[in-house]
Short mmCIF file of the C-alpha atoms (twelve columns), coordinates in Angstrom:
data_MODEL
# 
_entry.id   MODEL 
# 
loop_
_atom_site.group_PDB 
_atom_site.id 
_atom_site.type_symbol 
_atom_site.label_atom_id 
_atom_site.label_alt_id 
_atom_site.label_comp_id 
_atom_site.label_asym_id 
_atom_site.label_seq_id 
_atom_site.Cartn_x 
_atom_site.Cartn_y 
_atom_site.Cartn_z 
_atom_site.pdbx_PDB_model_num 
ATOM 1   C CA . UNK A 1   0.000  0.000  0.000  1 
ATOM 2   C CA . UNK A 2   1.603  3.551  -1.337 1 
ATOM 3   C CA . UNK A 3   1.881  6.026  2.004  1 
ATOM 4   C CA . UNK A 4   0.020  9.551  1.304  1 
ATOM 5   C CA . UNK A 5   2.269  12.625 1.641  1 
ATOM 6   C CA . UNK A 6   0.816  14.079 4.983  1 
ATOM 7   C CA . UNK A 7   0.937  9.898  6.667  1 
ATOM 8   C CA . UNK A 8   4.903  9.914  5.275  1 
ATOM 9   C CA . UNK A 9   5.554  13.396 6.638  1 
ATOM 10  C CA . UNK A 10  4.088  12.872 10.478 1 
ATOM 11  C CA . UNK A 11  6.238  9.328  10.440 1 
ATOM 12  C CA . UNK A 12  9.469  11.277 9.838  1 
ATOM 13  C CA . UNK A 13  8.679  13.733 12.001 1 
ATOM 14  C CA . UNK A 14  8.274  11.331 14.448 1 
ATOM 15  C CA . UNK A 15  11.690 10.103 13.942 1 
ATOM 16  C CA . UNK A 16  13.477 13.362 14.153 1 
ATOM 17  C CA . UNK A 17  16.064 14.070 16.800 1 
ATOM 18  C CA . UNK A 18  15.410 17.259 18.810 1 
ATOM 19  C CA . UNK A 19  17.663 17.490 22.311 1 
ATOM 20  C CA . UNK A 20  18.746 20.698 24.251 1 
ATOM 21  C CA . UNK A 21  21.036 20.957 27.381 1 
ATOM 22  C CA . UNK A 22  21.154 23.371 29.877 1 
ATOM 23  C CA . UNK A 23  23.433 23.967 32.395 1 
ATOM 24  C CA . UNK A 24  24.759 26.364 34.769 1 
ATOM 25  C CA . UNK A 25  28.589 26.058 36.484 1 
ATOM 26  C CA . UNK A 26  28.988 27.651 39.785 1 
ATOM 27  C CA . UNK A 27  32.725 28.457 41.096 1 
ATOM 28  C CA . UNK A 28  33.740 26.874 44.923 1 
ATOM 29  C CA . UNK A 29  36.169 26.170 47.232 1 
ATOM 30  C CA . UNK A 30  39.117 25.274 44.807 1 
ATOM 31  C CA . UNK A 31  36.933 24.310 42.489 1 
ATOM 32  C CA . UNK A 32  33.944 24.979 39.739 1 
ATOM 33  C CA . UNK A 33  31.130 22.473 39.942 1 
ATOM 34  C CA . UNK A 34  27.846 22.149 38.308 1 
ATOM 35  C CA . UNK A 35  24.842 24.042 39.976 1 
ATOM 36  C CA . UNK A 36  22.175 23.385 37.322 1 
ATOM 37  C CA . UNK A 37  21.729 20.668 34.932 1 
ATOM 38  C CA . UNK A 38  18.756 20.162 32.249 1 
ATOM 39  C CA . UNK A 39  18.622 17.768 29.581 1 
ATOM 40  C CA . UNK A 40  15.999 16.803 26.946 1 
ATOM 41  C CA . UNK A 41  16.040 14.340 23.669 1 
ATOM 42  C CA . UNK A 42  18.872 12.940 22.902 1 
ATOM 43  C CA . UNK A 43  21.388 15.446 23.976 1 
ATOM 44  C CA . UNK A 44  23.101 14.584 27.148 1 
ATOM 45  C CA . UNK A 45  25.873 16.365 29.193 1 
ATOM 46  C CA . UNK A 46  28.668 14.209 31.267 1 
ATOM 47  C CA . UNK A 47  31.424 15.531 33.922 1 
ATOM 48  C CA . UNK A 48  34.651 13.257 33.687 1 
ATOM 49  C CA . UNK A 49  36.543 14.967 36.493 1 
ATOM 50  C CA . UNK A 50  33.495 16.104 38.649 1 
ATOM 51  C CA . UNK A 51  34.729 18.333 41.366 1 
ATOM 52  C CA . UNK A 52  38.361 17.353 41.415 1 
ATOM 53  C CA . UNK A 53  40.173 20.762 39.331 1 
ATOM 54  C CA . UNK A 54  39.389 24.016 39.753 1 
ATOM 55  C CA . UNK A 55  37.735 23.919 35.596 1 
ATOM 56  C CA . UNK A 56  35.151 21.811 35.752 1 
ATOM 57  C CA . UNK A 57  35.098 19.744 32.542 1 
ATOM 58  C CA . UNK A 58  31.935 18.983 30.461 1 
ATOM 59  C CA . UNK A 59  31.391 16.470 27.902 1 
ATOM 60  C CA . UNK A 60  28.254 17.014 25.209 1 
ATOM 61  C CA . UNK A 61  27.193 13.454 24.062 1 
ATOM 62  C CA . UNK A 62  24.632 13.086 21.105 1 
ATOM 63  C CA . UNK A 63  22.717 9.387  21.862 1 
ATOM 64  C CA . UNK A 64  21.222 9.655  18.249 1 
ATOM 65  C CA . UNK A 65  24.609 9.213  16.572 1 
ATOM 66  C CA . UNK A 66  24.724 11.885 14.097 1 
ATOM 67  C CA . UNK A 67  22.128 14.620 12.753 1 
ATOM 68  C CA . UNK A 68  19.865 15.115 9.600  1 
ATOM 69  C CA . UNK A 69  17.792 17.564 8.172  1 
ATOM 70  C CA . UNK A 70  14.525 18.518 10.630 1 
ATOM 71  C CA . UNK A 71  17.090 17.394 13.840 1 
ATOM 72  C CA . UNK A 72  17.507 20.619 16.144 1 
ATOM 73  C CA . UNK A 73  19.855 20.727 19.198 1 
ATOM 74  C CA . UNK A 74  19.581 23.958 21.539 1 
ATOM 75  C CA . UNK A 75  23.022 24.176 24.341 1 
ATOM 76  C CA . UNK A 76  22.783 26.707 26.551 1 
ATOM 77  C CA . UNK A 77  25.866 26.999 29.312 1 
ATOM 78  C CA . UNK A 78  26.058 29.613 31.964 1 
ATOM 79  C CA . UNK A 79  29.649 30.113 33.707 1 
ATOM 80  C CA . UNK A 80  29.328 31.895 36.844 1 
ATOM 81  C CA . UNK A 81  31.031 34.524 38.392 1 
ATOM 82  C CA . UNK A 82  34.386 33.503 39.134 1 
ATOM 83  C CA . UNK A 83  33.874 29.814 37.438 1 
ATOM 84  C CA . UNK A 84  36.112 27.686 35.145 1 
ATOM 85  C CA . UNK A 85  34.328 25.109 32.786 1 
ATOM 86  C CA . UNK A 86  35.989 23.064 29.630 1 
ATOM 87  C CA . UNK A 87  33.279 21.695 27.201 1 
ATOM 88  C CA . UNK A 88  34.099 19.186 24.464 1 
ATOM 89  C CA . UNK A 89  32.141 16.464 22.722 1 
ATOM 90  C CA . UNK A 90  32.590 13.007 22.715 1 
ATOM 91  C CA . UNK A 91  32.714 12.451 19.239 1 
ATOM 92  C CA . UNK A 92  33.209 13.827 16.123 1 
ATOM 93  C CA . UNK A 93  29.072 15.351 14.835 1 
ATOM 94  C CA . UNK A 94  27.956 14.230 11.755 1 
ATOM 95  C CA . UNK A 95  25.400 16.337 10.008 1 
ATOM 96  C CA . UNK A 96  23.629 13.821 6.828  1 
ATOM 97  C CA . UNK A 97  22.499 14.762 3.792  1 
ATOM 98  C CA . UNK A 98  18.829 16.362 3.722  1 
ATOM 99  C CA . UNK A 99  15.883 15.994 2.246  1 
ATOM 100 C CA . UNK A 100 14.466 19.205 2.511  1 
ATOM 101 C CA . UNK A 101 14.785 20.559 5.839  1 
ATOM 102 C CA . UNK A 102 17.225 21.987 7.448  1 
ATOM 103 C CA . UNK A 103 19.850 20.879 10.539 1 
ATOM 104 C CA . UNK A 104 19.382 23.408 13.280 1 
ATOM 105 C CA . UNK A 105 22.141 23.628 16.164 1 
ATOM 106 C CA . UNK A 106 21.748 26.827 18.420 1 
ATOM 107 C CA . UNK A 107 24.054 27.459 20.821 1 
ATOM 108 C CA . UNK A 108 23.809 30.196 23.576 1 
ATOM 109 C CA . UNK A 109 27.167 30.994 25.828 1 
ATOM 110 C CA . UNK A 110 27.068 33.076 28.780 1 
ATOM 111 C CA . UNK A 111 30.378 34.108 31.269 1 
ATOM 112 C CA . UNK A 112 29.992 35.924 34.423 1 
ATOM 113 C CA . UNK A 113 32.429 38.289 35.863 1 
ATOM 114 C CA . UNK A 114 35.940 36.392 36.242 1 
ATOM 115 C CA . UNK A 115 34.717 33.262 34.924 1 
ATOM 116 C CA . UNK A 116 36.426 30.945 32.033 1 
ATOM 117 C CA . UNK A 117 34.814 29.337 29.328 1 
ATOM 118 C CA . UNK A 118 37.080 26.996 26.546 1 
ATOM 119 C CA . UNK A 119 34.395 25.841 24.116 1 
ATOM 120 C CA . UNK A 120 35.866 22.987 22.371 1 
ATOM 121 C CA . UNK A 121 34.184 20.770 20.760 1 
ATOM 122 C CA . UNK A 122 35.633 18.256 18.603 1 
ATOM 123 C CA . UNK A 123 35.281 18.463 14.485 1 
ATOM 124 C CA . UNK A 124 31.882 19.072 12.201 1 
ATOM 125 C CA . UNK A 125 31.725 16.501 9.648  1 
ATOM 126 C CA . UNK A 126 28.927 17.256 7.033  1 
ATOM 127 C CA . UNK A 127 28.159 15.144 3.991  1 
ATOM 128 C CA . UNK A 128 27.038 15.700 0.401  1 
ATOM 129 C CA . UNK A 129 23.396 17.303 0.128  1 
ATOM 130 C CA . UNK A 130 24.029 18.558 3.483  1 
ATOM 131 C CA . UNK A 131 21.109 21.937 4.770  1 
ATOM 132 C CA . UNK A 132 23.057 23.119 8.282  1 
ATOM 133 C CA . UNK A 133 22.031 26.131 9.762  1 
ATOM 134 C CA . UNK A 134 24.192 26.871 12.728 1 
ATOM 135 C CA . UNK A 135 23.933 29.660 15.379 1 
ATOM 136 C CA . UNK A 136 26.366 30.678 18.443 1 
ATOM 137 C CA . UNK A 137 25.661 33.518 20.435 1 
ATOM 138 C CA . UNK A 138 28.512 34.104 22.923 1 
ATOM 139 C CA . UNK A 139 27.602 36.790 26.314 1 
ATOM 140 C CA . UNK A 140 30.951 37.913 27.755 1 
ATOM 141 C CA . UNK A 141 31.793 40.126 31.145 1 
ATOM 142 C CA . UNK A 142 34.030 42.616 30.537 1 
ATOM 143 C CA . UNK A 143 36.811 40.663 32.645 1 
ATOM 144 C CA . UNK A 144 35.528 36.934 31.661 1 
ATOM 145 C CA . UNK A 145 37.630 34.751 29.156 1 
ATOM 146 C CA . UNK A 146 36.930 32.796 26.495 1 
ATOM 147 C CA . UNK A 147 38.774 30.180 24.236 1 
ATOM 148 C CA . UNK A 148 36.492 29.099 21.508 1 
ATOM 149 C CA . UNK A 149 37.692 26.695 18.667 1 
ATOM 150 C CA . UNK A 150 34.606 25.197 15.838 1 
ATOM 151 C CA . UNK A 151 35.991 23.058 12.972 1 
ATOM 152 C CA . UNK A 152 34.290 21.862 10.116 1 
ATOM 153 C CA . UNK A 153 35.231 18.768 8.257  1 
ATOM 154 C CA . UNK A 154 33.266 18.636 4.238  1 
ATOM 155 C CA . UNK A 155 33.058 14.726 3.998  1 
ATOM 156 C CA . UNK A 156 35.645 12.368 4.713  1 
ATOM 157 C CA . UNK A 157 38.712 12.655 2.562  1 
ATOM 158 C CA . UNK A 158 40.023 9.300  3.606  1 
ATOM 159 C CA . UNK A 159 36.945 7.476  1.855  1 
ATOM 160 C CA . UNK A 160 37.103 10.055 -1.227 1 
ATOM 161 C CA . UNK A 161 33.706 11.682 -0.502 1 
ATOM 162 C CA . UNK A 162 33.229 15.031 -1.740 1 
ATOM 163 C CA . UNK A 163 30.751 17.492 -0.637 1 
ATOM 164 C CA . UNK A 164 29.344 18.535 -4.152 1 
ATOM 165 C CA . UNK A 165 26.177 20.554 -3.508 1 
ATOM 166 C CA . UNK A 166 24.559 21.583 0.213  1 
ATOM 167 C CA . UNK A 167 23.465 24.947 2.470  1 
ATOM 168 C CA . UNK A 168 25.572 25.641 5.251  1 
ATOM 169 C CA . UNK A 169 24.713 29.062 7.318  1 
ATOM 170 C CA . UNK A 170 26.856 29.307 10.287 1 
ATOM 171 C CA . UNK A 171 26.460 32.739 12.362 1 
ATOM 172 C CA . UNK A 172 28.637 33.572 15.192 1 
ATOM 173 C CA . UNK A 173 28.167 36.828 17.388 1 
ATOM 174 C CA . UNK A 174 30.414 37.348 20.584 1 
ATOM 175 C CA . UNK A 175 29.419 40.232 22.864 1 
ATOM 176 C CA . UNK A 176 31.572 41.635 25.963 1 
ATOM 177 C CA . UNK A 177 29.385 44.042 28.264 1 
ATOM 178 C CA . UNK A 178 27.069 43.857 26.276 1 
ATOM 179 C CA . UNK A 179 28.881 45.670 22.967 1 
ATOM 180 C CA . UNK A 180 29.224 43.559 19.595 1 
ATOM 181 C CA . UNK A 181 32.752 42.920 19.358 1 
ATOM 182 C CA . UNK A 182 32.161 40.290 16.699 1 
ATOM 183 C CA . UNK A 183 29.806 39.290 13.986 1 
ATOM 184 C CA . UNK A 184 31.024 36.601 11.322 1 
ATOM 185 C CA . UNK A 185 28.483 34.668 9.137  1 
ATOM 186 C CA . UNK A 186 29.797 31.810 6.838  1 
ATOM 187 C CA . UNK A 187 26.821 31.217 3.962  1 
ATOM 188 C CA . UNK A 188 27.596 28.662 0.918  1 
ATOM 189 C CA . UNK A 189 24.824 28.058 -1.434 1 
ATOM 190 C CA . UNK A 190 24.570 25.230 -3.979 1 
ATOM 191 C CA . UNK A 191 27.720 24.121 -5.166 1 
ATOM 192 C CA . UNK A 192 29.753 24.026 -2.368 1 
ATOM 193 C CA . UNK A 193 33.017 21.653 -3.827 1 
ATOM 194 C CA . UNK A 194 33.044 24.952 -6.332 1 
ATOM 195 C CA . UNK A 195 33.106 27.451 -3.976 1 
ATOM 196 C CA . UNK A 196 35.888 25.973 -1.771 1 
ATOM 197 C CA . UNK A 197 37.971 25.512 -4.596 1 
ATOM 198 C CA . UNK A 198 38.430 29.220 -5.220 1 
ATOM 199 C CA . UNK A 199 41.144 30.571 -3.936 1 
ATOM 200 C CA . UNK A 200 39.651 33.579 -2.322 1 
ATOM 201 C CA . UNK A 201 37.235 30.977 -0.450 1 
ATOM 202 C CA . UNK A 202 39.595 27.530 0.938  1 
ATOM 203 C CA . UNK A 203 41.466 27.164 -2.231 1 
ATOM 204 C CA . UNK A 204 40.567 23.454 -2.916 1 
ATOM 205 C CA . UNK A 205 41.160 23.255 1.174  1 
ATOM 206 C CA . UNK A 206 38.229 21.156 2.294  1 
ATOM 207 C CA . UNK A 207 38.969 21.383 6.663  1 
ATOM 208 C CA . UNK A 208 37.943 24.850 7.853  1 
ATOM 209 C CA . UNK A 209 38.440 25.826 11.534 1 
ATOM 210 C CA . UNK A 210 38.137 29.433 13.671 1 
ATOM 211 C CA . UNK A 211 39.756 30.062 17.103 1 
ATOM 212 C CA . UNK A 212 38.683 33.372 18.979 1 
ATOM 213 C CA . UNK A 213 40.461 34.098 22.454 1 
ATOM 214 C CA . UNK A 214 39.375 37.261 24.901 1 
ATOM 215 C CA . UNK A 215 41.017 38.663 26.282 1 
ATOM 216 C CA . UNK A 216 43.884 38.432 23.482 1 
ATOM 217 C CA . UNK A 217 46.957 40.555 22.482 1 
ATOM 218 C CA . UNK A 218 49.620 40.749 19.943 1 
ATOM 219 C CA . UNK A 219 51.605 38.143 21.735 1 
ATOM 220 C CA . UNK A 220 49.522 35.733 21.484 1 
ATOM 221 C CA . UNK A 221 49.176 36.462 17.514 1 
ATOM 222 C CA . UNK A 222 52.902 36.504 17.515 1 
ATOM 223 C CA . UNK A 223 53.160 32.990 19.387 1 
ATOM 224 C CA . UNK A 224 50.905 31.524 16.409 1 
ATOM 225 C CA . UNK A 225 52.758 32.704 13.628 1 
ATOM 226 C CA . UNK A 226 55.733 31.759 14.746 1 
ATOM 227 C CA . UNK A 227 54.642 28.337 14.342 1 
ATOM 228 C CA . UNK A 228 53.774 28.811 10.543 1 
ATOM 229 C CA . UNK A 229 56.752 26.362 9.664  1 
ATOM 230 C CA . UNK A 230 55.042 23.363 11.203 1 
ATOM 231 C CA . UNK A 231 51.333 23.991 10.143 1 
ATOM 232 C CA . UNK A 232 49.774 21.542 7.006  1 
ATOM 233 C CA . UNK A 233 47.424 23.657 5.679  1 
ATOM 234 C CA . UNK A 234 47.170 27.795 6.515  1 
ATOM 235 C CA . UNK A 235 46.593 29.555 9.182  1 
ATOM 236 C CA . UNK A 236 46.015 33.285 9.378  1 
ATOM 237 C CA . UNK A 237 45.778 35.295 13.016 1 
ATOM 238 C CA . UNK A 238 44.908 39.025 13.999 1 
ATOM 239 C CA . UNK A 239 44.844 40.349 17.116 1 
ATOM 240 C CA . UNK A 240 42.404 44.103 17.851 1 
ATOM 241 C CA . UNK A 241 40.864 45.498 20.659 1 
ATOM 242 C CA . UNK A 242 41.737 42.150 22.987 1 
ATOM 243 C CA . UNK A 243 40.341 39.796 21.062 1 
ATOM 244 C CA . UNK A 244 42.557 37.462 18.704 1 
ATOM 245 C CA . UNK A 245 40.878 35.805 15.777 1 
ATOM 246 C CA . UNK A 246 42.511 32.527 14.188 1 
ATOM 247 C CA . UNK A 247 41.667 31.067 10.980 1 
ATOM 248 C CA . UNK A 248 42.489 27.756 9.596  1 
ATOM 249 C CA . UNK A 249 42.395 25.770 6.416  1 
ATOM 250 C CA . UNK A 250 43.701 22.661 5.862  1 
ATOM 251 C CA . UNK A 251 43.884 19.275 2.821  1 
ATOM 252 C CA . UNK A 252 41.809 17.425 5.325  1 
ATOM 253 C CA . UNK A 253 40.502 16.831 8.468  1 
ATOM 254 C CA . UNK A 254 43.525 14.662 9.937  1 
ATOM 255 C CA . UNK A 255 45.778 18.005 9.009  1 
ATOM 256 C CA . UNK A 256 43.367 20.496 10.073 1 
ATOM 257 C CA . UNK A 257 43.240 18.563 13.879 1 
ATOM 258 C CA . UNK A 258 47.098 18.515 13.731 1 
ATOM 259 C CA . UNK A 259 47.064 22.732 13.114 1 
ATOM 260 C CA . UNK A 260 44.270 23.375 15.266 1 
ATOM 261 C CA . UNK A 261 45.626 21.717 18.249 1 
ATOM 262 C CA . UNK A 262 49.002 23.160 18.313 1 
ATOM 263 C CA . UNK A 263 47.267 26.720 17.240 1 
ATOM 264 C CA . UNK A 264 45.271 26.008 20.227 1 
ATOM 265 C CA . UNK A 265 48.415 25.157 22.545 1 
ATOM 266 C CA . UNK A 266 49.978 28.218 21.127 1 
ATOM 267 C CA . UNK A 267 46.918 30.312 22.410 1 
ATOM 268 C CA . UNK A 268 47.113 28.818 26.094 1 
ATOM 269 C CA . UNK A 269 44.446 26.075 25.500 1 
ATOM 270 C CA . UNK A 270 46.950 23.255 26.906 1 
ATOM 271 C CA . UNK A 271 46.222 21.165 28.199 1 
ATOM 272 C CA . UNK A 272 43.733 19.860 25.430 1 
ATOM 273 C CA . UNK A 273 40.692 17.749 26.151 1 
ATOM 274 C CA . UNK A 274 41.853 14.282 26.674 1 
ATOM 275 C CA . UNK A 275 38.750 12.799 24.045 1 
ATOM 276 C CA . UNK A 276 40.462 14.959 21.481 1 
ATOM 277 C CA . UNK A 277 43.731 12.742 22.178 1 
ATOM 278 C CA . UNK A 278 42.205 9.190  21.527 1 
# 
């Protein structure tokens, strides 16, 4: 028996994976530890080291194994005044082709007065016929500090996939006291392999990464490129009113890990997450 439209839709609607985390981190005695924990769908957070360093580290884990078009995720992570938190993910996300609708992932970031946020999650991997719509809104205190690293892998070089046609929309805005201090939006359209192959774009690069630290200076700039020697792909750093922006491209995703973490050690991220060791 042939399914009607409207019966087909409500079944894969049905199937779709929606999860959100919430979470608040609360600075103590020697230590941060969590105050507030929500969790919904099949997004789940984990703490490794629990109350045992003064960062508290958290561990995003996706139970639905990857994401497709109509999935949404919504984080949202507090960092009290005075607080220290390190977020990863377990794996690697995978977001699968669509048929139609789009992949929503918003993410909200908020850092009290004195508190310390390092938002690294590991790699974006998104496939051919991929519709990703991405937002990260990041709230800073005028003395908070943030490390933030996003990567995004297009297909799997290793297994010769190529990302030939997609939508990606991937908006970033980072506030301190409540001023704009940045506003980057990455849009491709259509025929993605094309676009990445221009020069002005990723210049056939298919591993794309950004690192923004606050406060940042002209040292830390300086300690990046001098390690242009031993990067794979490129990497391009500036460094303006105390915030220093780091861009990477790279052949693949194997090199763009490689350049990101020693960009990232270079920065004052070490030590790295231990999951982005195995």
């Amino acid at each position: 028996m042939l399914m009607g439209a409207p019966l087909r839709d409500e079944i894969f609607a049905a199937n779709r994976a929606v999860g959100s985390v919430a979470f608040t981190v609360a600075a103590g005695p020697g230590s941060s530890r969590r105050e507030r924990v929500h969790e919904a769908g099949s997004l789940r957070v984990r703490f490794p080291n629990g109350q045992s360093r003064a960062a508290l580290d958290g561990v995003i884990v996706n139970t639905a194994g990857g994401m497709t078009g109509g999935d949404r995720f919504d984080i949202d992570i507090t960092v009290g005044a005075g607080a220290a938190l390190t977020v990863t993910t377990a794996a690697a996300e995978k977001i699968y082709r669509s048929l139609g609708p789009d992949t929503e992932i918003a993410i909200k970031l908020d850092v009290a007065s004195g508190g310390t946020l390092k938002w690294l999650p590991q790699e974006t991997i998104v496939f051919d016929a991929v519709r990703l719509r991405r937002t990260i809104d990041v709230d800073l205190a005028r003395d908070a500090n943030l490390l933030l690293a996003e990567a995004c892998v297009f297909g799997r070089s290793a297994m010769g996939e190529v990302v030939t046609d997609g939508s990606i929309f991937d908006r970033w805005r980072v506030r301190v006291g409540g001023s704009l201090v940045l506003a980057e939006t990455l849009r491709l359209d259509e025929a993605i392999a094309q676009r990445l192959a221009l020069r002005a774009v990723a210049a056939d690069s298919v591993a794309v990464a950004g690192i923004i630290k606050i406060p940042g200076s002209d040292g830390d700039a300086a300690a990046v490129r001098a390690m242009q020697e031993h990067f794979a792909g490129e990497v391009g750093v500036s460094a303006w009113n105390g915030l220093v922006m780091t861009r990477l491209i790279a052949p693949g995703g194997a090199a763009l890990r490689r350049d990101l973490a020693a960009a990232l050690t270079a920065l004052g991220g070490a030590p790295l997450p231990r999951l982005w060791l195995n």
